[in-house]
C-alpha positions as CSV (number, residue, x, y, z in Angstrom):
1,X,14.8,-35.2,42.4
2,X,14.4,-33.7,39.1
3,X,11.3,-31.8,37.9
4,X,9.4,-32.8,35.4
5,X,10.0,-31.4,32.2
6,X,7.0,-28.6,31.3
7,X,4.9,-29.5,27.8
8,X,6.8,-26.6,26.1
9,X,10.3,-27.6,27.4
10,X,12.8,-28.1,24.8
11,X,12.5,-32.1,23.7
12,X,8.9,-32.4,24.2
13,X,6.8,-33.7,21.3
14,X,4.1,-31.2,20.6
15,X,1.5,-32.7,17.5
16,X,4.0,-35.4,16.5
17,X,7.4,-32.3,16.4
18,X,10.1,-32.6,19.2
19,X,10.2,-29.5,20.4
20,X,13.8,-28.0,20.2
21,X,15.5,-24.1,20.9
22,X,13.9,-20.9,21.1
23,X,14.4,-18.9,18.1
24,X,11.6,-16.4,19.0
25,X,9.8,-13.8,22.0
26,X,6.7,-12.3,22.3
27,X,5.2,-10.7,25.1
28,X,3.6,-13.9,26.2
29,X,4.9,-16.4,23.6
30,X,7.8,-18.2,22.4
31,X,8.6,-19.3,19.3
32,X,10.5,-23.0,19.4
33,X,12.4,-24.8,16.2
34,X,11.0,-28.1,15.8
35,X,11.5,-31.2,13.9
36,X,9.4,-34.1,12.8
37,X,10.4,-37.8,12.9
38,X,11.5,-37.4,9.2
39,X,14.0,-34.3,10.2
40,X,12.1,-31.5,8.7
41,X,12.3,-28.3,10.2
42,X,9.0,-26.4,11.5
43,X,8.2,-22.9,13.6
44,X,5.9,-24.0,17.1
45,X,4.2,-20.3,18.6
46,X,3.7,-21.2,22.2
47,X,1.3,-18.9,23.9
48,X,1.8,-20.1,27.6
49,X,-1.8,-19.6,29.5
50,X,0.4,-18.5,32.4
51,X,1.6,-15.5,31.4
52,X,-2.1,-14.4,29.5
53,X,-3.1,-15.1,33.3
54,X,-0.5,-12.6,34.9
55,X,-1.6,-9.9,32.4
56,X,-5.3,-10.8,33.3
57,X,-6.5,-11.5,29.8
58,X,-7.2,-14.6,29.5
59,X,-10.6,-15.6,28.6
60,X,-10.5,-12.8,25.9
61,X,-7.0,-14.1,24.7
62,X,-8.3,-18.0,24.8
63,X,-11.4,-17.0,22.5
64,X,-9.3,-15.0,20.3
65,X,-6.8,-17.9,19.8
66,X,-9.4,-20.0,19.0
67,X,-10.8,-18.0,16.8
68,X,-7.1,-17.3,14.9
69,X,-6.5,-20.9,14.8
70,X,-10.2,-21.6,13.5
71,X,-9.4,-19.1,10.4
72,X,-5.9,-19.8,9.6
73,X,-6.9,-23.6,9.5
74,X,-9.7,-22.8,6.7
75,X,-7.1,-20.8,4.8
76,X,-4.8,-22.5,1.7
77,X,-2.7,-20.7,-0.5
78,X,0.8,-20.3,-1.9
79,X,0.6,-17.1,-0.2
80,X,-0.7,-17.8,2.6
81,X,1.5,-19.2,5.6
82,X,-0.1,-22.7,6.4
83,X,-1.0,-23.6,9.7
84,X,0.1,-27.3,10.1
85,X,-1.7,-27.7,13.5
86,X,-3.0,-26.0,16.8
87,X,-2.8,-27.8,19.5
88,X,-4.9,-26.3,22.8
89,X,-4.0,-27.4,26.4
90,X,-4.6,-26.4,29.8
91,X,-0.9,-25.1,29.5
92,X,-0.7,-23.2,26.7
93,X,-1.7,-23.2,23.1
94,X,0.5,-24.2,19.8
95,X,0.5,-23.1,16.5
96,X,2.7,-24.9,14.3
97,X,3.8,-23.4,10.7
98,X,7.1,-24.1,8.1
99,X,9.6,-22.4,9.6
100,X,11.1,-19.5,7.7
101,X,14.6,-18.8,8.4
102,X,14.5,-15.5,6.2
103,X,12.0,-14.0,9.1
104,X,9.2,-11.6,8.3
105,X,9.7,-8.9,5.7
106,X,10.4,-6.5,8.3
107,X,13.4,-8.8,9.3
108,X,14.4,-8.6,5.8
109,X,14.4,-4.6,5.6
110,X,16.4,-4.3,8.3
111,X,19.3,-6.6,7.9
112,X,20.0,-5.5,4.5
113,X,21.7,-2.1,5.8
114,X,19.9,-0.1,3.0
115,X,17.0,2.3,3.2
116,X,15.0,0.2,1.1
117,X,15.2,-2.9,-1.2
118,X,16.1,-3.0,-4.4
119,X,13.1,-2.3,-6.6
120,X,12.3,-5.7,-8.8
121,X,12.6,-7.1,-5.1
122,X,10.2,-5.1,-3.6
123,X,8.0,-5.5,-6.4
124,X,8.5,-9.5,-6.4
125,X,7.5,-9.6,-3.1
126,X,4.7,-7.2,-3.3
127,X,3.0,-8.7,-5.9
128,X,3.4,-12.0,-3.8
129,X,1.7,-10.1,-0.8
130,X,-1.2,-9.1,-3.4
131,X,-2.1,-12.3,-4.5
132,X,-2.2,-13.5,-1.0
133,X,-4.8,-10.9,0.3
134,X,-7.1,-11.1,-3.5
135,X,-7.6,-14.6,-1.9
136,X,-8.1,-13.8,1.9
137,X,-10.7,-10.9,0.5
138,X,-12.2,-12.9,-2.6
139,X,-11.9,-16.6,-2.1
140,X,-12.1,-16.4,1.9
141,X,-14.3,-13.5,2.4
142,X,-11.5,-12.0,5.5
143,X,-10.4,-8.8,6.1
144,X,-7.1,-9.5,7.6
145,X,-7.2,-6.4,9.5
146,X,-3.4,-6.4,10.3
147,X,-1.0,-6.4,7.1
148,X,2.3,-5.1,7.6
149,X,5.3,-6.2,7.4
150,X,6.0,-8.1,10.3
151,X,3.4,-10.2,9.7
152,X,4.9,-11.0,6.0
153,X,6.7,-14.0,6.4
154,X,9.7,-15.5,3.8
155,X,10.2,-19.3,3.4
156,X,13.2,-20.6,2.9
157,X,12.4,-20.6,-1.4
158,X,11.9,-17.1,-1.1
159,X,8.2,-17.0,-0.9
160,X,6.1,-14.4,0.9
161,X,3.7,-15.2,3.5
162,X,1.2,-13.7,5.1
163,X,0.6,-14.9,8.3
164,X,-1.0,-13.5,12.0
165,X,-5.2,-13.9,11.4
166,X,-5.9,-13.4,15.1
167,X,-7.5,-10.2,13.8
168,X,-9.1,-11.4,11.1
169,X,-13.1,-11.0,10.5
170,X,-15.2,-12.1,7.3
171,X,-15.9,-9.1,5.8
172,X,-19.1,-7.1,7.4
173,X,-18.7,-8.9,10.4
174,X,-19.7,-7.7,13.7
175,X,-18.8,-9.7,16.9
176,X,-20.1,-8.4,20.2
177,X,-17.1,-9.2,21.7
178,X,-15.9,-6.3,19.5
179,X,-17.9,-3.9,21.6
180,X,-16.3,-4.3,24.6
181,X,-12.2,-5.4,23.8
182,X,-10.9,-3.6,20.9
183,X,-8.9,-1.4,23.2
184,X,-7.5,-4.5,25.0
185,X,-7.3,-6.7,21.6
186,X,-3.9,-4.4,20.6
187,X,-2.5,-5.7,23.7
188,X,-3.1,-8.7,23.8
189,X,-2.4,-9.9,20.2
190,X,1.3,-10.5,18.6
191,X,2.9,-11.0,15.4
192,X,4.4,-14.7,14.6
193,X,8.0,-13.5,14.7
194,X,11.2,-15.3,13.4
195,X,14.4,-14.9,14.5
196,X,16.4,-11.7,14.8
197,X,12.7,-10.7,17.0
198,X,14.6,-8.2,19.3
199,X,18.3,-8.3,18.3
200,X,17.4,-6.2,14.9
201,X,21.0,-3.8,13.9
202,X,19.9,-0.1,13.2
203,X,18.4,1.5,10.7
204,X,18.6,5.4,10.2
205,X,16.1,7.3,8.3
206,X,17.0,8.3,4.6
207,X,14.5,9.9,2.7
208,X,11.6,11.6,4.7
209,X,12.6,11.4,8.1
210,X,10.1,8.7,8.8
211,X,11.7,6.0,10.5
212,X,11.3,2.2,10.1
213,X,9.8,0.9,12.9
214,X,8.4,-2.1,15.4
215,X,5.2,-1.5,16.5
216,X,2.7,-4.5,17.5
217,X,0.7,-2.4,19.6
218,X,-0.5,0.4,20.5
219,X,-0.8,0.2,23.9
220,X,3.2,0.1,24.0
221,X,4.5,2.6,25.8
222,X,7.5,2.2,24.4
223,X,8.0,2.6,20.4
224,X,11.7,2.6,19.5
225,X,12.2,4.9,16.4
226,X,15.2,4.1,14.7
227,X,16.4,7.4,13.9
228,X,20.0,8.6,14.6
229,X,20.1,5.9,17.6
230,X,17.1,7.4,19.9
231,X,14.7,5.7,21.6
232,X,11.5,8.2,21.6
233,X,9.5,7.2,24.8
234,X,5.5,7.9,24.6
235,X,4.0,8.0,28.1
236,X,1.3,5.4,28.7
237,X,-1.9,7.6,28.5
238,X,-1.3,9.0,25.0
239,X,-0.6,5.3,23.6
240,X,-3.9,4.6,25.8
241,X,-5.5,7.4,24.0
242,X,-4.0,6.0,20.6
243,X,-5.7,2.9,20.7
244,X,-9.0,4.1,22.1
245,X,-9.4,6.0,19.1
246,X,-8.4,3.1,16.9
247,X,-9.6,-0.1,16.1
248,X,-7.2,-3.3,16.2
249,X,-4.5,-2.8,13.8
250,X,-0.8,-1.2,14.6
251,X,-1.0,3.0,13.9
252,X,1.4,3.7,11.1
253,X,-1.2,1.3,8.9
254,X,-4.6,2.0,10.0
255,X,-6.4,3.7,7.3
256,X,-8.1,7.2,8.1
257,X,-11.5,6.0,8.4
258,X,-11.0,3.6,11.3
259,X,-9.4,7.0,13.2
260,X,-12.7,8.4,12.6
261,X,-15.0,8.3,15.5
262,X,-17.8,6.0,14.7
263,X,-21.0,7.4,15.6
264,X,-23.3,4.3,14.0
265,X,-21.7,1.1,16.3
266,X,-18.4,-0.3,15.4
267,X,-16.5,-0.1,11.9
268,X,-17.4,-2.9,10.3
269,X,-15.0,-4.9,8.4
270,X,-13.7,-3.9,5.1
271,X,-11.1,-5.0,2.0
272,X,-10.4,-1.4,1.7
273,X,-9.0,-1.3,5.4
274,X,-6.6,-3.8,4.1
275,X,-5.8,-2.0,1.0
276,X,-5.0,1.1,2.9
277,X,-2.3,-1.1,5.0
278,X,-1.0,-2.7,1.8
279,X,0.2,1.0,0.1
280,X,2.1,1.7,3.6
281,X,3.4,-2.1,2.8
282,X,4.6,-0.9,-0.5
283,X,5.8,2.5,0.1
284,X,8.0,1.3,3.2
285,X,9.6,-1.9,0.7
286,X,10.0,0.9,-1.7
287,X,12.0,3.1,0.4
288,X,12.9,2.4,4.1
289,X,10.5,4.6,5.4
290,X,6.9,4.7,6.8
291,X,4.6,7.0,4.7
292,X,3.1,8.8,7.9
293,X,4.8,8.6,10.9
294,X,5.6,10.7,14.2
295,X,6.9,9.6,17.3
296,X,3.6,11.8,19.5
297,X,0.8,9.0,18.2
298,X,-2.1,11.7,18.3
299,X,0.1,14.0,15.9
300,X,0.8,10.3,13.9
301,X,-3.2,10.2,13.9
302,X,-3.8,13.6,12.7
303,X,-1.5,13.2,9.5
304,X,-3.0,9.3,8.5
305,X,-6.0,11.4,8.2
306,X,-4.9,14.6,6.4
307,X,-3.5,11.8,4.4
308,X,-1.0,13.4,2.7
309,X,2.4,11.9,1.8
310,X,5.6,12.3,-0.7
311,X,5.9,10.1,-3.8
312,X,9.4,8.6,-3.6
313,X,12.1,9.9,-6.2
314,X,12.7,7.5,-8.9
315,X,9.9,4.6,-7.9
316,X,8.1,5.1,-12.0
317,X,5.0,5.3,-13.1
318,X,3.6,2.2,-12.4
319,X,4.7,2.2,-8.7
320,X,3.1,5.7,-8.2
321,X,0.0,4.6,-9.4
322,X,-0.6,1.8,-6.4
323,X,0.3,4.2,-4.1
324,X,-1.9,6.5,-4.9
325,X,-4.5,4.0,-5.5
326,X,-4.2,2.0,-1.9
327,X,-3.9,5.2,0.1
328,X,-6.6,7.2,-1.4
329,X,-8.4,8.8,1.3
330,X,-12.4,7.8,0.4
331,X,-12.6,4.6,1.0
332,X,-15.2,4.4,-2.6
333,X,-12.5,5.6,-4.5
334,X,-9.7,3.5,-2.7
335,X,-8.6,0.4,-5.2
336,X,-9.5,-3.3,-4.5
337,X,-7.0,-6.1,-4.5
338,X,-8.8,-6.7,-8.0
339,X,-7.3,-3.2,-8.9
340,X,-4.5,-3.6,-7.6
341,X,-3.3,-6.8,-8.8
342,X,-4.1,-6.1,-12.2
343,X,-1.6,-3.4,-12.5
344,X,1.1,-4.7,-9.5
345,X,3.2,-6.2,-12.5
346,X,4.1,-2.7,-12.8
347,X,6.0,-1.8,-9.1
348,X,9.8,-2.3,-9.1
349,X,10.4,-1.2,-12.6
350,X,11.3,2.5,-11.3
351,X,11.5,4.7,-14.1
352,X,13.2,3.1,-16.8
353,X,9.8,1.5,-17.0
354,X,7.8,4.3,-17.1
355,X,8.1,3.5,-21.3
356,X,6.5,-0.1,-20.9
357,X,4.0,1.3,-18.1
358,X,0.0,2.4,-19.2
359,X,-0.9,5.9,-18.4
360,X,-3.3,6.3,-16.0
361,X,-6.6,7.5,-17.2
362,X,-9.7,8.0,-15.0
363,X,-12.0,5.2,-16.2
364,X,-8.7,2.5,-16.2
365,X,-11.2,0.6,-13.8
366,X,-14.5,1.3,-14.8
367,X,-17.4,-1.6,-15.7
């Protein structure tokens, strides 16, 4: 006799959307196509409780969908990927969300089989990802606490995205919870990724030697650093040793202060974290590379907090000015989204418009 067809089987209906291939992996999800009665297309995240159970996280991972589900519903903005419905059973949970055949802007960087995009497309989409996160940090009040850009989605207009809020906190919160499982958090959480998920073509490193790369956690032992065709291979303990030393957020965007060890309770939840993660954003659109990067995650560590990086060749004035403004090392003098989006229309000129771009002066952003 034939068994029964499981709730996430291909042709189930899951929140009124028959379920249909599998365009999508994580390391305990899948990622369906699915259609509604009228024929449009939609993305279904299926986080089977199964495989949470086999890892052993899952109460933590339950409460944390929850809580992703609970924040992504509250959220609405062009920018912002909307969450049509979540849908939790004793089986599994399901997000569902348009589905954006582009992928994530990851995705994007490395299909196009250049270092970087071209420079009024990275500043299109940046300034997209900007006015996304001035309405997470002042219209929602979150700290996203994981931009990059895998977790940057494209529609099928050509709209960024941001999506992935199951590390997203109002700003200043402290959950208890937070005390105990931001080591295990890392591991536990994944990016909503599109197709082309693990069948990406290479990508060599152009300009610094700072490779593109894939990292969702830290806990991996396994980052693959796209460099010449190796595969560097950390051992377990030093990505162990990575995360205890960082709070949940993938390395190559964690801003120096959350490295720090915190000797007054937890980090609490900050805009500038975020900003910090949107200047890597920017300088790895800009140029095909990570700002700070190294394959031995305590020397990665050590040079996010000397904090010291190249300005790319070429990018202009206006571009160079971000950058320096999101990955300023004190967090007082770091730029808010305010900052930032009032002088983003600038990225993507490069220097032919360094003429139509304001010079800098110290008190640009003064009351």
């Amino acid at each position: 006799m034939k068994a029964a067809p499981l709730p996430d089987d291909e042709g189930q209906v899951v929140a009124g959307y028959t379920l249909g291939s599998i365009v999508g992996y994580g390391g305990s999800s899948i990622i369906r196509r699915a259609f509604s009665s009228l024929g449009g297309i939609v993305a279904v995240k299926i986080v089977k409780h199964s495989e949470l159970q086999k890892q052993g996280h899952l109460p933590q991972t339950l409460k944390k969908l929850r809580h992703e589900a609970e924040v992504w519903g509250s959220l609405s903005h062009e920018h912002i990927l909307p969450l049509f419905a979540a849908v939790h059973s004793s089986y599994a949970d399901f997000f569902v969300t348009p589905f954006c055949p582009a992928g994530s802007l990851y995705d994007i960087l490395q299909r196009d089989g250049t270092p970087a995009l071209l420079q009024d497309d990275a500043g299109m989409m940046f300034r997209q990802v900007v006015r996304g996160l001035r309405y997470l940090h002042e219209v929602a009040m979150y700290v996203h606490r994981d931009i990059k850009l895998e977790n940057v989605l494209v529609d099928e207009m050509g709209v960024c995205r941001i999506g992935d809020f199951g590390m997203s906190k109002k700003i200043g919160e402290i959950d208890e919870d937070d005390l105990e499982s931001d080591v295990e958090e890392q591991n536990e959480h994944e990016s909503f990724s599109f197709p082309g998920h693990n069948v990406l073509p290479h990508r060599a490193a152009t300009f610094s030697g700072h490779p593109l790369v894939r990292q969702s956690s830290l806990q991996s032992p396994h980052v693959g650093v796209r460099h010449g065709g190796a595969r560097h291979r950390n051992s377990t303990s030093t990505a162990h040793l990575a995360a205890q030393a960082c709070q949940p957020g993938s390395l190559p965007y964690a801003s120096p202060e959350i490295l720090l060890p915190q000797t007054h309770g937890p980090l609490r939840p900050h805009p500038s974290q975020d900003i910090w993660a949107l200047g890597v954003l920017l300088y790895t659109l800009l140029t095909g590379q990570l700002p700070f990067w190294d394959s031995f995650e305590p020397r990665l560590q050590m040079k996010i907090l000397q904090g010291t990086f190249d300005i790319p060749p070429g990018i202009g004035k206006g571009a160079e000015r971000v950058l320096r403004g999101c990955l300023e090392k004190s967090t007082q003098q770091r730029w808010s989204i305010s900052m930032v989006d009032e002088v983003a229309w600038g990225v993507g000129w490069g220097s032919e418009g360094d003429d139509v771009t304001p010079a800098e002066s110290d008190d640009e952003f003064e009351a």
